[in-house]
C-alpha positions as a Python dict, from the first residue, in 0.01 Angstrom:
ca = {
    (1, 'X'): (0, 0, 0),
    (2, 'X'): (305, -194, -27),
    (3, 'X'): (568, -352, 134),
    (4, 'X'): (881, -497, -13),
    (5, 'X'): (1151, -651, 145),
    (6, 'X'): (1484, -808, 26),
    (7, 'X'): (1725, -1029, 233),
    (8, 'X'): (1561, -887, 551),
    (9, 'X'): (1734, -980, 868),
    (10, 'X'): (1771, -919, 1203),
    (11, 'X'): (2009, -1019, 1483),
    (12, 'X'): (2049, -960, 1878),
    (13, 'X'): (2397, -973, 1919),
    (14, 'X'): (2527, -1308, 1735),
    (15, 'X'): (2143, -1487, 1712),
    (16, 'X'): (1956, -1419, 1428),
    (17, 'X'): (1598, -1361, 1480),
    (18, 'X'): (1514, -1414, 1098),
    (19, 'X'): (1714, -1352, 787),
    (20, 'X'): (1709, -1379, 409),
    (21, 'X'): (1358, -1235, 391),
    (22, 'X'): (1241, -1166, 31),
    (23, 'X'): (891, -1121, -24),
    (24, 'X'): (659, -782, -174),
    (25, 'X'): (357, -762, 93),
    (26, 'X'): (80, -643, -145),
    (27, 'X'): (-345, -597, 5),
    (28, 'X'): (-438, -871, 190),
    (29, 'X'): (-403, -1072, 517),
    (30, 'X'): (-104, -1256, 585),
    (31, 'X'): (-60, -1485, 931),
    (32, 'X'): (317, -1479, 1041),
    (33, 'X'): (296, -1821, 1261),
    (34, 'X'): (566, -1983, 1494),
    (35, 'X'): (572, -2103, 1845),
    (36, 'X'): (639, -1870, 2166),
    (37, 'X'): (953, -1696, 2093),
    (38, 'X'): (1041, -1771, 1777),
    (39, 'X'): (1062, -1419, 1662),
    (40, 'X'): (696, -1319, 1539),
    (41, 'X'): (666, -1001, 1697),
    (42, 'X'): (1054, -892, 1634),
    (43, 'X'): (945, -888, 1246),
    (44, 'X'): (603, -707, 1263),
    (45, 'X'): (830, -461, 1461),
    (46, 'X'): (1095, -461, 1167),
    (47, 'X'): (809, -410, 914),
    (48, 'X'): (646, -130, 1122),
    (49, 'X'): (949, 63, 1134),
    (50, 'X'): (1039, 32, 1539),
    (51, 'X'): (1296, -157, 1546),
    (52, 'X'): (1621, -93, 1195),
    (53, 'X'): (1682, -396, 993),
    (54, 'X'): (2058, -568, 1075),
    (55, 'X'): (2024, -700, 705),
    (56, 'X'): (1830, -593, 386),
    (57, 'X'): (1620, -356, 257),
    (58, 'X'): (1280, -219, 347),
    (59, 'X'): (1100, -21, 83),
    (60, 'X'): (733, 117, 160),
    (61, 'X'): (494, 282, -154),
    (62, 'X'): (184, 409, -186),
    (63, 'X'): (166, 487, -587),
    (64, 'X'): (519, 619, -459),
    (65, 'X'): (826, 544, -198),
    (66, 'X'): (710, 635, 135),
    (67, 'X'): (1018, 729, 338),
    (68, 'X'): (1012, 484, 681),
    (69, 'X'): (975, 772, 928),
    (70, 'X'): (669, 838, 733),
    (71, 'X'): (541, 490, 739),
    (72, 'X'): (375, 542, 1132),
    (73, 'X'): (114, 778, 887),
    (74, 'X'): (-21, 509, 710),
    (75, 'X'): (-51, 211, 1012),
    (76, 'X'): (-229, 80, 1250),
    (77, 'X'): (-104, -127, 1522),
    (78, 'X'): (-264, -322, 1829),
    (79, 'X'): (-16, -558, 2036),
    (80, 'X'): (-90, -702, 2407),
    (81, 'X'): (208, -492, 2485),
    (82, 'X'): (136, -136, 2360),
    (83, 'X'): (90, 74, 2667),
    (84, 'X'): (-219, 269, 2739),
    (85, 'X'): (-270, 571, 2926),
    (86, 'X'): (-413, 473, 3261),
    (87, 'X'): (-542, 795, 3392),
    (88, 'X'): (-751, 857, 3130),
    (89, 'X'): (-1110, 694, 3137),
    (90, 'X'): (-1221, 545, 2833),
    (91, 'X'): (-1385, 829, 2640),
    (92, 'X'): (-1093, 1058, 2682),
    (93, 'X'): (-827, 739, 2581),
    (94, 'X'): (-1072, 753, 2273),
    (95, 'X'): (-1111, 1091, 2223),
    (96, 'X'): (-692, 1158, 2243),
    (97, 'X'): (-644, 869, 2023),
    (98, 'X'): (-852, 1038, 1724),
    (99, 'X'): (-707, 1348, 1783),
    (100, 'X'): (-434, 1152, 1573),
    (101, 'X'): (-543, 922, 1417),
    (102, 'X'): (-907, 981, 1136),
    (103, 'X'): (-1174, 799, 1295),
    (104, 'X'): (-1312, 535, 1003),
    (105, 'X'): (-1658, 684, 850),
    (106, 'X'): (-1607, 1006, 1072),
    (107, 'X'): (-1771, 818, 1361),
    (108, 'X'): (-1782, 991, 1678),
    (109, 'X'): (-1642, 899, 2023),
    (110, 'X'): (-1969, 797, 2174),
    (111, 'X'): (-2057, 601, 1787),
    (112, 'X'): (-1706, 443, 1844),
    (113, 'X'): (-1730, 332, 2251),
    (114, 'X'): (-2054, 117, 2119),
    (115, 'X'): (-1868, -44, 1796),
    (116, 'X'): (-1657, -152, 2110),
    (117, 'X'): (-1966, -331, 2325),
    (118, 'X'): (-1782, -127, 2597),
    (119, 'X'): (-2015, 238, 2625),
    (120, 'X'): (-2062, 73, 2985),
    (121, 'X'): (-1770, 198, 3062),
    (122, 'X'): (-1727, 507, 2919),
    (123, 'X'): (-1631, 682, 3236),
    (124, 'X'): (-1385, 393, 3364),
    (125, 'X'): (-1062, 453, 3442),
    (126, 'X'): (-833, 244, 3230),
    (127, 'X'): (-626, 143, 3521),
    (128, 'X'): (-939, -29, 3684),
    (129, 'X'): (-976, -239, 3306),
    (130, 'X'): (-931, -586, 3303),
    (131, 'X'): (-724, -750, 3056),
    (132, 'X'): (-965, -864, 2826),
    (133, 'X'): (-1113, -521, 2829),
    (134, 'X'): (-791, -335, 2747),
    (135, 'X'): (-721, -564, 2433),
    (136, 'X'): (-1065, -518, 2297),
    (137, 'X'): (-979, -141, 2330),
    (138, 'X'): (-633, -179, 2224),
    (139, 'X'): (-763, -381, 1858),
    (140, 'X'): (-1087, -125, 1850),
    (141, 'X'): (-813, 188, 1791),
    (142, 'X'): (-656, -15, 1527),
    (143, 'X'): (-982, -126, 1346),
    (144, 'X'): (-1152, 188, 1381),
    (145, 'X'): (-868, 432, 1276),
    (146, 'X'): (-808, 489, 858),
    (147, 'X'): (-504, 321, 781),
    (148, 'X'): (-332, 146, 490),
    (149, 'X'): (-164, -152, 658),
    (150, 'X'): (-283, -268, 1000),
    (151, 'X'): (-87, -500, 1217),
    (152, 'X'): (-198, -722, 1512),
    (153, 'X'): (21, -923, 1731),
    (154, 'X'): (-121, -1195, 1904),
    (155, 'X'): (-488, -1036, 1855),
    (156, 'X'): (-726, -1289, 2064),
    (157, 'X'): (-453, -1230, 2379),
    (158, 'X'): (-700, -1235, 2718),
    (159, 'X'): (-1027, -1201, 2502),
    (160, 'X'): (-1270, -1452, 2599),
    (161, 'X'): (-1519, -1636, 2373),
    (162, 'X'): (-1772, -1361, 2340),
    (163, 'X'): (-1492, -1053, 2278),
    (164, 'X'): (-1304, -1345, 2027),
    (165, 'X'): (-1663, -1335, 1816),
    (166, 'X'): (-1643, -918, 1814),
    (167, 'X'): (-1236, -953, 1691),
    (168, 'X'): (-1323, -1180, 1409),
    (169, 'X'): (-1613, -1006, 1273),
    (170, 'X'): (-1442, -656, 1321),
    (171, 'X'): (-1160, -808, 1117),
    (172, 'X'): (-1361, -929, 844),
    (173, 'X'): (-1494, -571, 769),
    (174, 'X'): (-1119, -438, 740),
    (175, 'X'): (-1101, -307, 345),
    (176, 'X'): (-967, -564, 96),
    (177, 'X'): (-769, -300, -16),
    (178, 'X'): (-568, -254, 310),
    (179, 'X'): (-238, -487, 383),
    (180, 'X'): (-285, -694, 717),
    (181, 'X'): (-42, -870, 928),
    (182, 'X'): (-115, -1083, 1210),
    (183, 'X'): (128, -1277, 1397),
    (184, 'X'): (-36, -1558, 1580),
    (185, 'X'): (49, -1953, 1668),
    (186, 'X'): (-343, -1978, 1688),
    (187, 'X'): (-544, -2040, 1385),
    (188, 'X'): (-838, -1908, 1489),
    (189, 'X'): (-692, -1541, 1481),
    (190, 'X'): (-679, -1519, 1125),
    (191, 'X'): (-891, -1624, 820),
    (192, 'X'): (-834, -1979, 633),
    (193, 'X'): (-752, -1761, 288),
    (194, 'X'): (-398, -1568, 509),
    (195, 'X'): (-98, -1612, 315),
    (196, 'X'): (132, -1806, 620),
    (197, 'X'): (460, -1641, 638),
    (198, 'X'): (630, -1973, 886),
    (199, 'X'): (868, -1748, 1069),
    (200, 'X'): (1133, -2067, 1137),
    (201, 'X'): (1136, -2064, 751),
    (202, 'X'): (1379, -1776, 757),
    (203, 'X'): (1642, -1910, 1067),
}
């Protein structure tokens, strides 16, 4: 998978977020770094597809041009502020999620719930989750669903030391052949080989 940009920009109102972005995202991890703010989370939205471009061009291929509304088919995405459904308990949140979404090596919900460390709660209502619990579930869906590019925003948000171990070894299993972005200000959320992308680069 691959993404190519050119003269990527985007603006609220008269501030530019970023701009003049010209880069081809090809396999492999890249850290977009930048303090609070700075506009980390607007791009991985740009890249994703969410939110249109107010400069440049986008182009997404997979041995051929992927057309953007397509692009949700081949992602994976895990941000502190994606919502979850909180009447579900946690084996039916799994169990709708993969309804959508292939389930890496065909694993099943149960297999999946103890790849989390969280089968203790298997019958928990996702409302009554704590914070740390709903990002480990939140980056599990990404890591465990087949996808071509994966992107994780602010990853190690509310995860304590223990759940911070799980993230980092779960992320160094992720295919070499799969295109990661992780926007971060903390180094320890992505490996010493990312390509940096310095967000205030492109102000």
């Amino acid at each position: 998978m691959k993404i190519s940009v050119e003269n990527l920009g985007k603006r609220f109102n008269r501030e530019w977020i970023f701009k003049k972005l010209t880069y081809d995202f090809v396999p492999g991890v890249y850290a977009v770094t930048g303090p609070n703010g700075s506009g980390k989370s607007t791009l991985l939205q740009t890249l994703w597809g969410q939110l249109p471009a107010s400069a440049g061009v986008i182009k997404y291929s997979c041995e051929k041009e992927i057309p953007v509304e397509e692009v949700f088919r081949y992602t994976s995405i895990a941000t502190p502020y994606m919502e979850l459904i909180e009447e579900f308990t946690l084996v039916e949140m799994v169990r709708f999620h993969f309804k959508f979404k292939k389930a890496k090596h065909n694993k099943t919900a149960e297999e999946l719930m103890e790849s989390m460390e969280l089968s203790h709660a298997r019958d928990k209502f996702i409302s009554n989750f704590s914070s740390g619990m709903r990002q480990r579930l939140k980056l599990a869906l990404a890591f465990y669903s087949e996808a071509e590019i994966l992107f994780l925003d602010e990853p190690t948000t509310n995860l304590d030391q223990k759940a911070t171990a799980w993230y980092l070894k779960n992320l160094a299993q992720v295919p070499t052949d799969c295109l990661v972005f992780i926007a971060s200000n903390l180094e320890q959320d992505y490996p010493l080989s990312a390509i940096k992308i310095d967000i205030l680069s492109y102000k």
